[in-house]
Structure formats: C-alpha cells, structure tokens
C-alpha positions as CSV (number, residue, x, y, z in Angstrom):
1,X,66.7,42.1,85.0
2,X,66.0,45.7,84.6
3,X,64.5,46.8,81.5
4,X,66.7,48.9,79.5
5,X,66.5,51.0,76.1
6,X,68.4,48.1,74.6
7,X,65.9,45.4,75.1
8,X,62.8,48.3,73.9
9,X,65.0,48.4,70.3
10,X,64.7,44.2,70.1
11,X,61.5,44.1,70.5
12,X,60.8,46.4,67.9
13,X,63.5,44.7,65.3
14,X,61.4,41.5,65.5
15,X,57.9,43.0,65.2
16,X,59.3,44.7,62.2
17,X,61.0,42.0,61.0
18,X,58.9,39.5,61.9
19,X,61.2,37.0,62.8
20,X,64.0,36.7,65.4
21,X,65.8,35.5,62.8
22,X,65.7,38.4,60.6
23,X,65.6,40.6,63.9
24,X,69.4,39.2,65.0
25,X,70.7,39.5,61.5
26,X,69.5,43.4,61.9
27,X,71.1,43.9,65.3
28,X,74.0,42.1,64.6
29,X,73.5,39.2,67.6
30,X,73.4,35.5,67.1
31,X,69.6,34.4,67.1
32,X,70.3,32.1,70.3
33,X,71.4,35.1,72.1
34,X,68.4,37.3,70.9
35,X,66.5,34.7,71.9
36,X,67.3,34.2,75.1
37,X,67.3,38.2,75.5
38,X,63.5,38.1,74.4
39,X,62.6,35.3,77.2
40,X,64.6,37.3,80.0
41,X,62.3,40.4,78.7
42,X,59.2,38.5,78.7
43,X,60.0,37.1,82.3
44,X,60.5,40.6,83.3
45,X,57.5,41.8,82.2
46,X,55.1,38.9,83.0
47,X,54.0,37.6,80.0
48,X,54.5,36.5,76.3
49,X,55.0,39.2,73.9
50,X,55.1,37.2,70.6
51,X,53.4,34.4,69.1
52,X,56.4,32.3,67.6
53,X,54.5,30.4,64.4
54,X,55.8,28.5,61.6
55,X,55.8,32.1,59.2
56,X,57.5,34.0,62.1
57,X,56.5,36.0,65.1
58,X,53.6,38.3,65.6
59,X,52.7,40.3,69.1
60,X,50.4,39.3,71.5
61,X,48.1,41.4,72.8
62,X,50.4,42.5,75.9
63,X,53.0,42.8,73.0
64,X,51.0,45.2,71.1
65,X,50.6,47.0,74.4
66,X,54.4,47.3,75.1
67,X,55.4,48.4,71.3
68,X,52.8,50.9,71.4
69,X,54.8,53.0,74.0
70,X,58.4,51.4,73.2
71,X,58.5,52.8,69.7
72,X,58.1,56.4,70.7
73,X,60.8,55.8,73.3
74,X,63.3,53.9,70.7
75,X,62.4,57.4,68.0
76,X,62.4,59.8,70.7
77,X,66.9,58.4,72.3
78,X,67.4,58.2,68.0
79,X,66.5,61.6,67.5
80,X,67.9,62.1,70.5
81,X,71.1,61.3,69.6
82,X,71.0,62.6,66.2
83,X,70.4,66.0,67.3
84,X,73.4,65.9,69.9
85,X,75.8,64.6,66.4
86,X,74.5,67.4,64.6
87,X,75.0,70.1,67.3
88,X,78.5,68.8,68.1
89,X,79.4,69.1,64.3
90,X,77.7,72.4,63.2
91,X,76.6,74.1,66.5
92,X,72.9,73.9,68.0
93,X,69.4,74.1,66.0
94,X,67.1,76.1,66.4
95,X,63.4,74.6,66.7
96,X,60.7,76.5,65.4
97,X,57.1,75.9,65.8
98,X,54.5,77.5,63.4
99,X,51.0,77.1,62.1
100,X,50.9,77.9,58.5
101,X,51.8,80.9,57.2
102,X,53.1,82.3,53.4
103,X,56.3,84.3,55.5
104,X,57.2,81.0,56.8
105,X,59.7,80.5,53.5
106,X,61.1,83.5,54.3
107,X,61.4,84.3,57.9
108,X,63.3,80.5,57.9
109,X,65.8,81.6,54.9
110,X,66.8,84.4,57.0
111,X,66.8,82.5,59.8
112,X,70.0,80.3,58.3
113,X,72.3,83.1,57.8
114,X,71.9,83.4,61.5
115,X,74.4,81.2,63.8
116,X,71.5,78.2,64.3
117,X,70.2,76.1,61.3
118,X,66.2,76.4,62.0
119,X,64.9,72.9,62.1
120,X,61.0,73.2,61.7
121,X,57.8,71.7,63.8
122,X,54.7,72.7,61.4
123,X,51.1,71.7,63.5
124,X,47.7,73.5,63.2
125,X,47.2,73.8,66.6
126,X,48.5,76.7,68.0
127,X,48.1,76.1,71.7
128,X,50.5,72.2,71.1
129,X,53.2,74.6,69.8
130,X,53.1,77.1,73.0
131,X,52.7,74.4,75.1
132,X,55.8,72.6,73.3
133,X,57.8,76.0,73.5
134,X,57.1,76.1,77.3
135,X,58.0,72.5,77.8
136,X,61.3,73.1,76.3
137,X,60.9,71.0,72.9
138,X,60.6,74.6,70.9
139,X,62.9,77.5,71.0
140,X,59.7,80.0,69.5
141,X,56.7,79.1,67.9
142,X,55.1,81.8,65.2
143,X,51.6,81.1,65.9
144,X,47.9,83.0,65.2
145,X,45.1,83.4,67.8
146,X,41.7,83.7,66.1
147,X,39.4,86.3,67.3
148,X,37.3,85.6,69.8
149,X,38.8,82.2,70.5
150,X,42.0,83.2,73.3
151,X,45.5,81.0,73.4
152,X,46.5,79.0,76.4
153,X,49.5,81.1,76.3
154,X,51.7,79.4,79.3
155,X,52.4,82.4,81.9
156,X,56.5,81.3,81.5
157,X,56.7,82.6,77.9
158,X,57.1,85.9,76.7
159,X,55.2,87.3,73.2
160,X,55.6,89.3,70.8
161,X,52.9,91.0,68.4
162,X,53.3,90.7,64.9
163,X,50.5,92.0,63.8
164,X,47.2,92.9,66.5
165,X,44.6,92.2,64.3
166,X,45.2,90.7,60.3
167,X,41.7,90.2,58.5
168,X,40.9,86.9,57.6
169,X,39.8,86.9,53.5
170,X,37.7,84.6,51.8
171,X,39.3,82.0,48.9
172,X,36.2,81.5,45.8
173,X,36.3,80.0,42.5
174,X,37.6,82.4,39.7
175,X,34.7,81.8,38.1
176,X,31.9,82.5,41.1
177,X,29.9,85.4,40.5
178,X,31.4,87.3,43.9
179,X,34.8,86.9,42.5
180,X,34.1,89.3,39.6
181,X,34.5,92.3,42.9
182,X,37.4,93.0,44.7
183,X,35.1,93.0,48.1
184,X,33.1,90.3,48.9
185,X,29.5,90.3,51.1
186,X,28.9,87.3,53.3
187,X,25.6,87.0,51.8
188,X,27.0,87.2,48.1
189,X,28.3,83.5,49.4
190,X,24.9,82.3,51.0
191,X,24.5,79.2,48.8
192,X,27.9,78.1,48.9
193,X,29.3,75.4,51.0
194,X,32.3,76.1,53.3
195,X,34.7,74.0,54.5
196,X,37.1,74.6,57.6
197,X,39.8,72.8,59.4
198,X,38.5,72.1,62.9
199,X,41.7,70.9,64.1
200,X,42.8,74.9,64.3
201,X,42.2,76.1,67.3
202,X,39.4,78.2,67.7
203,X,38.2,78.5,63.3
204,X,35.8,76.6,63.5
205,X,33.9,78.6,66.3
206,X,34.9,81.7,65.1
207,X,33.6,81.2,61.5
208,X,30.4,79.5,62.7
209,X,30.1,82.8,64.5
210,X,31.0,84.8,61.7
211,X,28.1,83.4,59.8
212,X,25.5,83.3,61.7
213,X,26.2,87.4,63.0
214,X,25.1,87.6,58.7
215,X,22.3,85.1,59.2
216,X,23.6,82.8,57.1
217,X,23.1,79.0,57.8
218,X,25.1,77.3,55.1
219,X,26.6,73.9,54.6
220,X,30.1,74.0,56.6
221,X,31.9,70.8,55.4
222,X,35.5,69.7,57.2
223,X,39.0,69.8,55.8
224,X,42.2,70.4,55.7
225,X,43.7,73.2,53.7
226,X,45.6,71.2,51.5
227,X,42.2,69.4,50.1
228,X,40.2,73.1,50.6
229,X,42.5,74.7,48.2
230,X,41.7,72.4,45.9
231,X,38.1,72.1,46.4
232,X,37.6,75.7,46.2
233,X,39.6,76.1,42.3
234,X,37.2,72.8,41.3
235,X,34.4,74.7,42.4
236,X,33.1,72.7,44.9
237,X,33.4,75.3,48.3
238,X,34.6,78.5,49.5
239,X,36.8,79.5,52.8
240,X,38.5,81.7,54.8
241,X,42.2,82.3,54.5
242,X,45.3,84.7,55.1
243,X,45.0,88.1,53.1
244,X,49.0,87.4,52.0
245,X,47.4,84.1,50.9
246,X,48.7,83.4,47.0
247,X,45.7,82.8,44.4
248,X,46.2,79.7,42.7
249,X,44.8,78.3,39.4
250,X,40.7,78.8,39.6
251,X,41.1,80.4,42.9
252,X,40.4,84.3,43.6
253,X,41.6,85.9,47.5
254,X,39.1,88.6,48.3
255,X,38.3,90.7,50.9
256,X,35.1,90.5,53.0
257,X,32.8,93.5,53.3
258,X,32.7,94.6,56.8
259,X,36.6,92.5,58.3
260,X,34.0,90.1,60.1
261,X,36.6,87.9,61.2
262,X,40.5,88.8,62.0
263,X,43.4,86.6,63.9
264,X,46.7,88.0,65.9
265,X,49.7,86.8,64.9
266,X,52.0,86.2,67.5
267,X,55.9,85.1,68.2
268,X,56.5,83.0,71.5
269,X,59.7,82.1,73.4
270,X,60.7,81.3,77.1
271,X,63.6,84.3,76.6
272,X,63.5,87.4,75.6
273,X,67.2,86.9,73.9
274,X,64.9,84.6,72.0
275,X,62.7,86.8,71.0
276,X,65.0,89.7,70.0
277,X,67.1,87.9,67.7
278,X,64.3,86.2,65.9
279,X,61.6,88.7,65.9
280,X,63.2,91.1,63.5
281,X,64.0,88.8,60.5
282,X,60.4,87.6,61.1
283,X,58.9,91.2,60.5
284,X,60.6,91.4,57.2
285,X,59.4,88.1,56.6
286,X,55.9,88.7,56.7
287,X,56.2,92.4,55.2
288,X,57.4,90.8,52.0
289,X,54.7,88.1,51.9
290,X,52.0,91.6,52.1
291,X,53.9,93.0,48.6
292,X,53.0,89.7,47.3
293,X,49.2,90.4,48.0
294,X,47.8,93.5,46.3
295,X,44.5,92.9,48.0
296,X,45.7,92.8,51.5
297,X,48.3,95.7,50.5
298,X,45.6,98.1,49.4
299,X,43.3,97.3,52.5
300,X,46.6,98.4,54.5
301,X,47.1,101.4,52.6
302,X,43.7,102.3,53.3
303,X,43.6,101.9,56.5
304,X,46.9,103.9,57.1
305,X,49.1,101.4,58.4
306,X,52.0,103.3,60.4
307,X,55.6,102.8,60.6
308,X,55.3,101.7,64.0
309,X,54.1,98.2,62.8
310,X,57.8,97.8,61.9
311,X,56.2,97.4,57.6
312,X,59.2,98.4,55.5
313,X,58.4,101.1,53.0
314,X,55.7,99.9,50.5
315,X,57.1,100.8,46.7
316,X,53.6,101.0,45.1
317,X,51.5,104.2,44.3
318,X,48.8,105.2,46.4
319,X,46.0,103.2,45.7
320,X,41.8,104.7,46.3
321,X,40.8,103.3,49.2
322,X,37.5,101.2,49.2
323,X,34.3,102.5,50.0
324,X,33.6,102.6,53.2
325,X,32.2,100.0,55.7
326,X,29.9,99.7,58.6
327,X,31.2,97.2,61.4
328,X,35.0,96.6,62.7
329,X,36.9,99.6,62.5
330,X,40.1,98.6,63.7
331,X,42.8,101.0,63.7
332,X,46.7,99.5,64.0
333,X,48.3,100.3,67.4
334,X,51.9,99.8,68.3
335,X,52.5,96.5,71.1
336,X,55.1,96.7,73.1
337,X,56.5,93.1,73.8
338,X,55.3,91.6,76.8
C-alpha cells in the first residue's frame, strides 16, 4: 500500500478524537473499515502507531513521530485547497509578509481597493519573510534591517527603499524623569532596565552595541513588544521603538540625543511588476503614520527631508529644529530601486 494524504487525515482524526470510534463517525466511514485502514497503515509503516486501551487510543512513540510531520502536511493540502476555492471565486491573494510596523493598517486598506485581497504573514524575523518571498510562499514582504546587523536578502529578489535610514526612539514611562524632554540622553536612562525582543533579527546586537558605545551596562531583560509596551506604561523598563510609534497610556515616544541607532525599511518581491504596484500605496502608507508622530515629524523637518523620499506634503507649520548634535549626521538620499 502506498501511503497517501488520505490515510495522514485518519490518523490524525483518531489522535484527536481519541477513539476510532469517534474518528469514523468524523470521517464518515464505518469503524470496521477505519479500522482495518489503520492496520494496513501501520503494516506499511512498520510498527504500531496507537495504543488501543479500554478509554480509547493514544500514540505510540513511532505514532507521535509520524503525527508530528503528518499534521503540517494534512494543514498545509487544507489551506491548500482553501486558497485555490477562494482564488477561483474572487480572483488571487496577495500574501504579504511584514514585521511590525504602524503603516501596516494602512498600506493593507489600500491594498484592497487593488485587484488582490492582501492576505497577511506577520513574523519578527525579517530574514523568514525574504526567505519565504524567494521561495514563492510571499508575493512581498515589508521588512526593516537594523543597522549594523545586514539581511540575508536572497540574490533572486528585487528591493525597494522606503526609507535609508529611520531613527530608532526610545518608549519611557510618562512619569520618568527623561520623559519631562522632548530629547532623550542614553545616560539620562543609565539605571533603567531595558528589555528587547531577541527573536528580531539583529536588535538585540545592535542595542547591546548602542549601549555600550555610551558606556552604559544596564539590565537588558527579554520580551516581546506586546509585554514591553506594557512594562514600560507600569514603569517597570524602557525600549527602543519606531519614531511613528503611537504613545499609549503611561508611555512617552522620545527621541534620543545623538540617532545612536537607525533601521532601513525595505519592500521585497521576486518581480518588479511586484514591486511597482505595491510600492506606491506603501509610501503613502507610511507618510501618514509620520503625521501621526509629531516627534518623528519635527526630527524630519529638521533635518530637511526632500521630496525625493516620495513624503507627501506635510500640512504643519515649520517647527525650530532641535539643538544640535554631535554623532550621526545622516542626510536623506534618493534610492533608486534595485
């Protein structure tokens, strides 16, 4: 007998069931039949794969071995197939990778009044998105490289520069001291505990390198952003974040003296068809999240943004730029896409 996508989805109906019983009831067969299915599959695979007891069935070990990579297979055809319903009803998705990002809400609103309904991969590892978009799972993938810390970016996909370099801010407590300026010193946050996600690609490096460069040794604590935000408005740590990043309840954005530590934010895709009808909705995307941030608006003011990083027109009145500031004087430059 050869082992077919059929006998992967009865093995999993009685481990999730837990009886062949219940199993044939959910697959529609007479038990007799699905049992005799389950000995034929067993034979072919040289060994028992359930314990049949009094209360049911439960895997063997060699079960537990064979559901471990038969369930991705049984998700992977379902998806599979509900993908190919969907496409044949109301046209193909479009898959988008990203890492996180406050134009996200808006670059995917525009992107359903296009032809494609974007269906969306969220991960905090930028390199598993590029590598996804190269292998054909993604269409484009919105991702940020952190300074200093370079993207596998597979030689088959073309790029396209969002922004070259966007300063990274710092996220405080309302209430800490620092948060009473609108720029921040490294060493204003000496005695505070950070926390970062190591599981982004290349931030945890980046801001260990960040702080020492100030001399600063402090407590770096790991989590995810979800928890951080939280843990900075109770007080508890500070961290670095996007300058369009929203302040929320007992949480001040501000800027850090000095831009120690930027990322580039980049659009991938095998095409450059891709890229062109994607790229544009993406820009006006992010240049509404940066009217949404008057801190990150007034550095860019300052700093004389052009019109050649495709910003539309800011409506604000010209703000005093901040004093000025040793290290890292970037200046914007146009990128032609690669």
């Amino acid at each position: 007998m050869e082992l077919e996508v059929r006998h992967l989805r009865v093995l999993c109906a009685i481990a999730d069931t837990g009886s062949l019983h219940r199993a044939a009831r959910q697959l529609g067969v007479a038990q007799p039949s699905l049992s005799t299915q389950l000995r034929r599959i067993e034979q072919e695979l040289g060994g028992a794969l359930f314990l049949r007891e009094r209360t049911g069935c439960r895997p063997t070990a060699l079960g537990r071995v064979v559901l471990g990579r038969a369930r991705p297979l049984v998700a992977e055809l379902h998806a599979l197939v509900a993908e190919a319903r969907a496409a044949a009803v109301t046209g193909p998705q479009l898959r988008v990778g990203s890492t996180a990002s406050p134009a996200l809400a808006g670059w995917l609103r525009r992107l359903r009044d296009g032809p494609r309904e974007p269906l969306l991969q969220m991960d905090v590892s930028a390199n598993a998105l590029l590598r996804m978009v190269a292998d054909g799972q993604l269409d484009v993938a919105f991702v940020h490289e952190v300074e200093g810390c370079p993207l596998r970016i597979p030689p088959e996909l073309g790029i396209r520069v969002l922004v070259e370099r966007e300063p990274q801010f710092v996220s405080l407590p309302m209430d800490h001291p620092a948060a009473a300026r609108p720029v921040v010193r490294l060493t204003d946050l000496a005695e505070d505990r950070w926390m970062v996600d190591p599981t982004v690609d290349g931030e945890w490096d980046a801001v260990h390198r960040m702080l020492r460069a100030a001399g600063l040794s402090p407590r770096i604590l790991h989590g995810d952003y979800h928890t951080t935000a939280s843990l900075v408005a109770t007080g508890e740590v500070v961290t670095v974040c996007q300058p369009t990043c929203q302040s929320r309840p007992g949480m001040a954005v501000r800027r850090l003296h000095g831009d120690p530590l930027g990322v580039r934010l980049i659009l991938a895709a095998r095409t450059e068809e891709m890229l062109d009808s994607v790229y544009p909705v993406l820009v006006e995307a992010y240049w509404d999240t940066v009217r949404q941030a008057p801190a990150y608006r007034e550095w860019l003011m300052a700093k004389g943004a052009p019109p050649s990083l495709g910003a539309p027109p800011l409506s604000c009145e010209p703000i005093k730029p901040y004093e000025p500031y040793e290290p890292y004087e970037h200046t914007y430059r146009e990128r032609k896409p690669a």
